[in-house]
N, C-alpha and C positions, 0 to 999 in steps of 0.2 A: 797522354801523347808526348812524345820525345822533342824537346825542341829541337829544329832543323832549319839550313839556309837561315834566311832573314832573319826570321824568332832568333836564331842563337845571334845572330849579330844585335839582333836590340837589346839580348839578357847580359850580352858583354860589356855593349853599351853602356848600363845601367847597373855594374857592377863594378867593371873595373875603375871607374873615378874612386868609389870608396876603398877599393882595397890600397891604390898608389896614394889620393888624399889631394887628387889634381885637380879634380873638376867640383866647382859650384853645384849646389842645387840648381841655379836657373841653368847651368850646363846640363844636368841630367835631362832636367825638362824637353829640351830644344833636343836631342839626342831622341828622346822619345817619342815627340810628334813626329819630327823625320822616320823615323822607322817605322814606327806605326804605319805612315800617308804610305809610306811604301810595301807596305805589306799589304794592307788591304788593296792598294793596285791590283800588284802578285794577285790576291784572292779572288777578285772581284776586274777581270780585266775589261766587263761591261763601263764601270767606271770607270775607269782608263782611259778606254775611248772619248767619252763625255766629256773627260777634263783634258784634251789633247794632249795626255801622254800614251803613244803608239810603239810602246815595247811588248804590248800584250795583244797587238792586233789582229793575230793570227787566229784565235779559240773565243770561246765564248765563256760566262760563268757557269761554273758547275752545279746544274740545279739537281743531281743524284741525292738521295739521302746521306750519302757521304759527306757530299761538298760543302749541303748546309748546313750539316752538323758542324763541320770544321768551322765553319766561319760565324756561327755563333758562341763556340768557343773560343775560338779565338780574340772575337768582342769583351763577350767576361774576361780572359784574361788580361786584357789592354786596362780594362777599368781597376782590377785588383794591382797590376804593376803602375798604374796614374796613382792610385790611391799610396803606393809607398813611396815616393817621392815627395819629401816634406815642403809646403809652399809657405812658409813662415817666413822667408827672406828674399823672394823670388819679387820683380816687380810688378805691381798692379797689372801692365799687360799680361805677364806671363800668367798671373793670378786669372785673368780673365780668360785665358786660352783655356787653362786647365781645367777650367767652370764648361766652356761650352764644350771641350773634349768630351767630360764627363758629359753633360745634356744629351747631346746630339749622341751619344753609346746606348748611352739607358734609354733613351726616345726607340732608337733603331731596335733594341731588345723588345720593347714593349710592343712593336705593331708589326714585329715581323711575322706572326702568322697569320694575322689578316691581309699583310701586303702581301704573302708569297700564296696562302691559297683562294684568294676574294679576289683582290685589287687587279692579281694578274692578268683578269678576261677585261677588259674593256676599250671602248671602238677609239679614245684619245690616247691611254699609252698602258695600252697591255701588250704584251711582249709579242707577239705578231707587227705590232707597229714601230717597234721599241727596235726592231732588226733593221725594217727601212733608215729609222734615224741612226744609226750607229753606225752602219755603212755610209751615209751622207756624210757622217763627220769623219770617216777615213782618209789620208791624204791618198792621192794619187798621181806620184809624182818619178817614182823611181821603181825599177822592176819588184823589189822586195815589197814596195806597198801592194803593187797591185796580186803579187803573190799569197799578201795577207787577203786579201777580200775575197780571194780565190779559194782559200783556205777555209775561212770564215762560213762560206756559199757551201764548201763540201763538209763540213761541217753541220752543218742544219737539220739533215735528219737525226743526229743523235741527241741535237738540244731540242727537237720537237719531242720525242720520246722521252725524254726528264721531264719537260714541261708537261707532255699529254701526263706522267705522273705523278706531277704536284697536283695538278687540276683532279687527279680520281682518286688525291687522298682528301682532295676538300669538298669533293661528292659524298663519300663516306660520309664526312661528317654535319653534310648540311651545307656546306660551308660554298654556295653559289649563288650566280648573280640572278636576274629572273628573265624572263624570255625577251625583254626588248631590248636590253642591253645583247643578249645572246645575236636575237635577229641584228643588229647593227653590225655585230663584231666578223658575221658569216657573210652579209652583204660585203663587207669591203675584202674579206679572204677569199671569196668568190671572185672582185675584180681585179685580186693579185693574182691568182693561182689564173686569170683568163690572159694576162698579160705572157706576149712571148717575148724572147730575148733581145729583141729591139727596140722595145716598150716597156722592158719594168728598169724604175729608178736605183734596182739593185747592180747595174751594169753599165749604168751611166757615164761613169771612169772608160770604160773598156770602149765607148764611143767619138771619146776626146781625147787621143794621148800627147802626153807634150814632146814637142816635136825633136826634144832629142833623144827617144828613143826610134831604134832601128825598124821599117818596116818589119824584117823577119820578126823579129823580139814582139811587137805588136799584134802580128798574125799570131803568133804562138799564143801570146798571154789572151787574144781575142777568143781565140777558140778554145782555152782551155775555160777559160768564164762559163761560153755559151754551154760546151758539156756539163759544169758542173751544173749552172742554172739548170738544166735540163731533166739531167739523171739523177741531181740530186735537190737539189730545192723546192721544183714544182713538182714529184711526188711528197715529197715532206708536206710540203703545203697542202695540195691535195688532201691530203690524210688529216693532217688537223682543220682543214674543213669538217671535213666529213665527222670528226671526233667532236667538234662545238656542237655542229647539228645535228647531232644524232646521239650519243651518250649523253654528252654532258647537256642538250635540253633536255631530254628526259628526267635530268636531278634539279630543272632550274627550281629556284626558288618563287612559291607562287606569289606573296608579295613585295612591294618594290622597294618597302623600307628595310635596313637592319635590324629595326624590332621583331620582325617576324621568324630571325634565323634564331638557334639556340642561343641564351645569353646576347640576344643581339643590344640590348643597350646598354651593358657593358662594353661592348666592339666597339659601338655608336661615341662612347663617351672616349676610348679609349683613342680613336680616331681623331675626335675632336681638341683632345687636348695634343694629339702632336701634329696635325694641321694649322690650328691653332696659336701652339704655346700660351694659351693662357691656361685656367682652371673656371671656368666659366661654364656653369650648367648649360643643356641644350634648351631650357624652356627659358633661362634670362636670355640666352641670344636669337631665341625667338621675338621674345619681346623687345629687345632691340632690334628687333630687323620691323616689326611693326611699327615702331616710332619713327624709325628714320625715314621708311618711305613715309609718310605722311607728313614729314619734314620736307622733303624733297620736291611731295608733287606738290605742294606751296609753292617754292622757287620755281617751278616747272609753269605754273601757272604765272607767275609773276612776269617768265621769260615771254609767253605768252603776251600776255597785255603791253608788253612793250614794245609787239609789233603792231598793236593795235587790236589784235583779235581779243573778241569778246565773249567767245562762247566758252564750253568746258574745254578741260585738260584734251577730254578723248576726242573732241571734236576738231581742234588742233593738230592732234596730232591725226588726223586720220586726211586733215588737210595735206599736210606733210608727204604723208604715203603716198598721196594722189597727184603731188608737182611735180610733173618730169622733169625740173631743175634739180630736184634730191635724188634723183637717180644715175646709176650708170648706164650708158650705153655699151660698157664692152670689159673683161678685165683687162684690159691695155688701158682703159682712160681711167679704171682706178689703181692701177698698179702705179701711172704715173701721178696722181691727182698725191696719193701716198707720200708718193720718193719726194716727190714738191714739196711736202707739209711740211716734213724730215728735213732739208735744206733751208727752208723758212727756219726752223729752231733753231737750229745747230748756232748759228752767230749769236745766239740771245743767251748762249749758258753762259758763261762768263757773269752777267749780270745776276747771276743764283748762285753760282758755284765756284768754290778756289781748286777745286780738283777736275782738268777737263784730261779723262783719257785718249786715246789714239782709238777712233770709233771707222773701227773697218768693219763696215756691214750693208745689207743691200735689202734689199723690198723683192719678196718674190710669190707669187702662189703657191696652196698650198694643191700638191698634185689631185688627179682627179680622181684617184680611187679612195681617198681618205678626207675629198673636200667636203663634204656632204654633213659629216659627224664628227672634224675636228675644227676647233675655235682657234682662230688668231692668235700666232703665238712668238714667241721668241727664243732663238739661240742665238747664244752668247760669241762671240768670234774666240778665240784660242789666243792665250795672255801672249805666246811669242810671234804671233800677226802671221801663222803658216796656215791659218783657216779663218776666212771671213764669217761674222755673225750673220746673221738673218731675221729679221723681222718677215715672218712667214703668215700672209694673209690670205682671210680666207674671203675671195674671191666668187663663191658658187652663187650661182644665178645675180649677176651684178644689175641686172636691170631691176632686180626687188630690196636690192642694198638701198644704203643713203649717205647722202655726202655728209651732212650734220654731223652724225658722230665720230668722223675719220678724223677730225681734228683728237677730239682725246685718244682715240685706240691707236693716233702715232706715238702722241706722247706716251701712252702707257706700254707700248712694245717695245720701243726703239727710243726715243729721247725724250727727257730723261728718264725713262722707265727703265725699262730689264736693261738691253743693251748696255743703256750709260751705268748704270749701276752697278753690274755684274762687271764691267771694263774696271771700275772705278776697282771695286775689289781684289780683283786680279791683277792689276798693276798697283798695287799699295804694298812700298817694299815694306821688309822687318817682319811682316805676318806669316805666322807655319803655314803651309802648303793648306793643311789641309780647311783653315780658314778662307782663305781664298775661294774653296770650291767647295762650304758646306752653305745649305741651304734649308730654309722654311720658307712652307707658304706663306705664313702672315706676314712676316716683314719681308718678302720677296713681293710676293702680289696687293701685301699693301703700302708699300712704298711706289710702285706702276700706280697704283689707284689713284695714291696722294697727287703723284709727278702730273697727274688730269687736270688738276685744281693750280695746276703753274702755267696753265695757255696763255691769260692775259699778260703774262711777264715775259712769256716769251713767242711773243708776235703772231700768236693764232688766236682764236674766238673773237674773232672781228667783226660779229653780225650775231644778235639775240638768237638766229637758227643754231651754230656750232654753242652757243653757250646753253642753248634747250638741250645741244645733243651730248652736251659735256654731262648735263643734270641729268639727261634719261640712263648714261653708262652709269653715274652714278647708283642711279636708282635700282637698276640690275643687279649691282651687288649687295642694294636693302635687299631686294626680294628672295636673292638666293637665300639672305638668313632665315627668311619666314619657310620660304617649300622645303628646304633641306632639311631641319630641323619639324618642320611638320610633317613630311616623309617618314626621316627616320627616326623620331623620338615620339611626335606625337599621332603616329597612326592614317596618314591622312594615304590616300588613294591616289593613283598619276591622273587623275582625272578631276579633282582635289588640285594638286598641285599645277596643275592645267590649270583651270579655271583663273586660281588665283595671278597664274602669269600673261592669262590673257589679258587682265584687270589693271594691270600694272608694271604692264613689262610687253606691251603690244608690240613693240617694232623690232623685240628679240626675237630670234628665231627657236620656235617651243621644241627644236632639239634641247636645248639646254637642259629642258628636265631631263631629259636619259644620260644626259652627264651628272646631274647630281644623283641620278641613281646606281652611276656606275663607280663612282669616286665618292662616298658619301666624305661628310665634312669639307673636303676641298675647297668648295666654293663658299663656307663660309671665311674663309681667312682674309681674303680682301677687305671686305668692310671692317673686321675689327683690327686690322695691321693698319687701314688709314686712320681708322677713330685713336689707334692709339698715338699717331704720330702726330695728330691734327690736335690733341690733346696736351702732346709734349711741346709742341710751337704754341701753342695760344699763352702756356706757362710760362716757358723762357720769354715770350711778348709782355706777360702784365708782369714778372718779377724784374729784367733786366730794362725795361722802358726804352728810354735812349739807345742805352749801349746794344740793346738787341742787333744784331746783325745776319739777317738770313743767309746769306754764303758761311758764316760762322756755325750756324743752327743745321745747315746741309752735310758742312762738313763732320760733324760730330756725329750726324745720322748715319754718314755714310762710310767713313774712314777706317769705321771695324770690320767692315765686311759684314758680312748678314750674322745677325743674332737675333735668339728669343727676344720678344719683347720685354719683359723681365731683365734682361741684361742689358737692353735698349734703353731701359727707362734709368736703369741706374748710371751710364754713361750720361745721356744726357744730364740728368742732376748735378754728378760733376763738372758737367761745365758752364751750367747756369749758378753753382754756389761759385764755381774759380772766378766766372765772369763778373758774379753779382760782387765781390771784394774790392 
């Protein structure tokens, strides 16, 4: 392939320092993440969107056999041109960039065919869903945005046709999810494809405009939405319904684990180590998922007894379900019960942390065609404050929710979970772009996990209930170790993995299994991204004594931006050997 555009300006980059004799090697470097972050943009303008740059808003990524080709070459090429750039004088941060450039490359090569023919069916963020969120983070602000979305929306039957053809080369090969993940993904495409233009959240812009646009200019952009919505989205739709329920169940896979596909525990393992980031067989983190709950329901019981009740764990809690004080009456009284929790924190960071960002974000429901089968979740607001974050809760049937555990699932969405952390990242000057916006589960979702275990610091778990209900979230992410890994490593049946989470995970809601069987590995990363952090704070606590300082031990956590744990762990060291001098 000829280099062209961008590629020739990153090979110029990268060349002419040495033929003049003007630039550093840490020049080269910083020369080469910038190009790079900016190419994969160009290639991938799905990511774009995500990391609110809106130069690509118009189109979507190219999932043709072409597009993916390119941009897996393109990947190998990025790592052979990192790799000739000599880091022997460059500084330890650059050294560090260049560590997780390469990670997060070779991570993305190794799981790209499971994430592009598996991963893409499913009811939390398979690409069906993945369309609503991409449009939610569209600005709509100036005729050209909304031109983009318009674009975007006419657009759609041709990215439903790549996609309907990624999905029938991974039928070929076996390569599908099984019929409950299938059934979820067609109920919620069934209550998109029922929605009409004044009901689906793909045209939401097109119902609010800001008011210094022209009524005519509005009438215009209004009706060209609703045709495109019309003529061209809700047949697209239509058709990939009909395409999930009908071909592609026909190839589901009849059981629920990855063992059962070809090579599935190779996939299994392969998943698990970049979910993950560790190298941690699936039968030891099963076994850690069994110690820990039994660790837990101790504390849980403990929590117990200290309101006085004396009977078992399950009798407790089945009290709990049964207090119409742990209930809501409406999602108005927990959408607000929420935003309260979130304002109760926010004055208490200070007292944890030296780094507090600009937290523009808000508490909302998750809509109704997607609430049913997507868990509480977080997006990030946009580093230059032109898009608010979101703490996106899931609200369905609030009358069988509980107050108890709202206290941690604020902290772990919104503060100091994803929200503050992700801000924290994104406003840390000196870091490559593409730092700022790379991410893993484990230390994305186990640093949320850990930020649980900060209520008492910062003015929530006021009452042995919200600390039972800190310990049961807890406990949800033992259990995921145990079904996920008994699922897809050790053979076990959803009815199997059922039992075990009714045992131990009662007041979750037993969708969760068909999320871990739609996203194998995922749900392990929580528990071992907090065991690793909670591991790194216990150490710098017994080697630094005194001088320990938890805003100091935060800031080291947090100040790189997200990394493997692996690179996590080696930062922290250095600053428990700098401190400990």
């Amino acid at each position: 392939m000829q280099p062209t555009g961008i590629r020739c300006l990153l090979i110029v980059a990268l060349l002419v320092p040495w033929a003049a004799g003007a630039a550093s090697n840490a020049d080269r470097l910083h020369a080469f993440f910038s190009q790079s972050y900016e190419e994969r943009l160009r290639d991938e303008p799905e990511m774009a969107t995500f990391n609110g740059r809106h130069d690509y808003d118009d189109r979507w990524n190219d999932w043709s056999t072409g597009g993916r080709t390119a941009r897996r070459t393109h990947l190998e090429a990025r790592l052979r041109e990192l790799a000739a750039i000599p880091l022997d004088d460059v500084s330890d941060e650059d050294r560090l960039s260049a560590r997780l450039f390469r990670y997060a490359v070779e991570q993305d090569l190794a799981a790209d065919d499971l994430e592009t023919h598996l991963i893409r069916v499913g009811q939390l963020y398979g690409f069906h869903n993945r369309i609503y969120q991409m449009i939610d983070r569209m600005p709509t602000r100036t005729v050209g945005d909304y031109e983009n979305v318009i674009a975007r929306l006419r657009a759609v039957p041709a990215y439903v046709t790549q996609n309907m053809g990624v999905l029938q080369e991974g039928m070929d090969r076996g390569l599908t999810q099984p019929p409950v993940v299938v059934d979820r993904v067609v109920e919620q495409l069934s209550k998109q494809v029922s929605q009409g233009p004044d009901d689906s959240a793909l045209l939401a812009g097109f119902r609010r405009f800001p008011g210094n646009l022209p009524d005519a200019e509005q009438a215009r952009l209004r009706a060209a939405a609703v045709k495109a919505y019309v003529t061209d989205f809700l047949p697209a739709w239509t058709r990939l319904r009909d395409f999930i329920d009908g071909p592609y169940r026909s190839k589901a896979r009849v059981g629920v684990g990855l063992g059962t596909l070809p090579n599935g525990h190779e996939a299994y393992a392969t998943m698990v180590r970049r979910l993950t980031t560790t190298t941690l067989a699936p039968k030891e983190i099963h076994a850690i998922g069994i110690a820990e709950v039994a660790r837990i329901e101790t504390a849980m019981q403990q929590a117990a007894r200290d309101v006085g009740f004396t009977g078992t764990l399950d009798e407790f809690a089945h009290q709990l379900r049964d207090s119409p004080e742990q209930h809501f009456r409406s999602k108005d009284e927990m959408l607000a019960y929420c935003r309260n929790l979130a304002k109760i924190i926010e004055p208490e960071l200070p007292g944890q942390f030296k780094r507090i960002p600009v937290l523009l974000y808000g508490v909302r429901a998750i809509p109704e065609d997607r609430e049913q089968a997507t868990a509480s979740n977080a997006q990030a607001p946009a580093a230059d404050g032109s898009a608010p974050g979101w703490f996106n809760l899931n609200a369905y049937q609030p009358d069988k929710q509980f107050r108890f555990d709202k206290d941690a699932l604020v902290l772990h969405e919104a503060v100091p979970g994803h929200i503050f952390q992700i801000s924290v990242a994104r406003s840390t000057p000196n870091l490559p772009e593409f730092r700022k916006y790379y991410g893993n589960s484990a230390y994305l979702e186990g640093w949320a996990l850990y930020a649980e275990s900060l209520g008492a610091q910062l003015g929530v778990y006021r009452d042995p209930y919200s600390r039972f209900g800190q310990l049961s979230s807890e406990r949800l992410r033992a259990v995921r170790l145990v079904v996920d890994t008994g699922m897809h490593e050790l053979g076990w049946s959803r009815d199997q993995a059922l039992e075990y989470f009714r045992t131990h995970a009662p007041e979750s809601s037993l969708a969760e299994i068909d999320r871990y069987i739609s996203w194998p590995g995922q749900a392990l990363a929580y528990k071992l991204g907090q065991l690793e952090i909670l591991r790194l704070r216990r150490e710098a606590e017994q080697r630094l004594g005194p001088k320990f300082d938890v805003r100091d031990f935060h800031d080291v956590v947090l100040r790189d931006g997200v990394l493997p744990l692996e690179l996590l762990r080696e930062q922290v060291e250095k600053y428990i050997n700098g401190a400990h001098q």
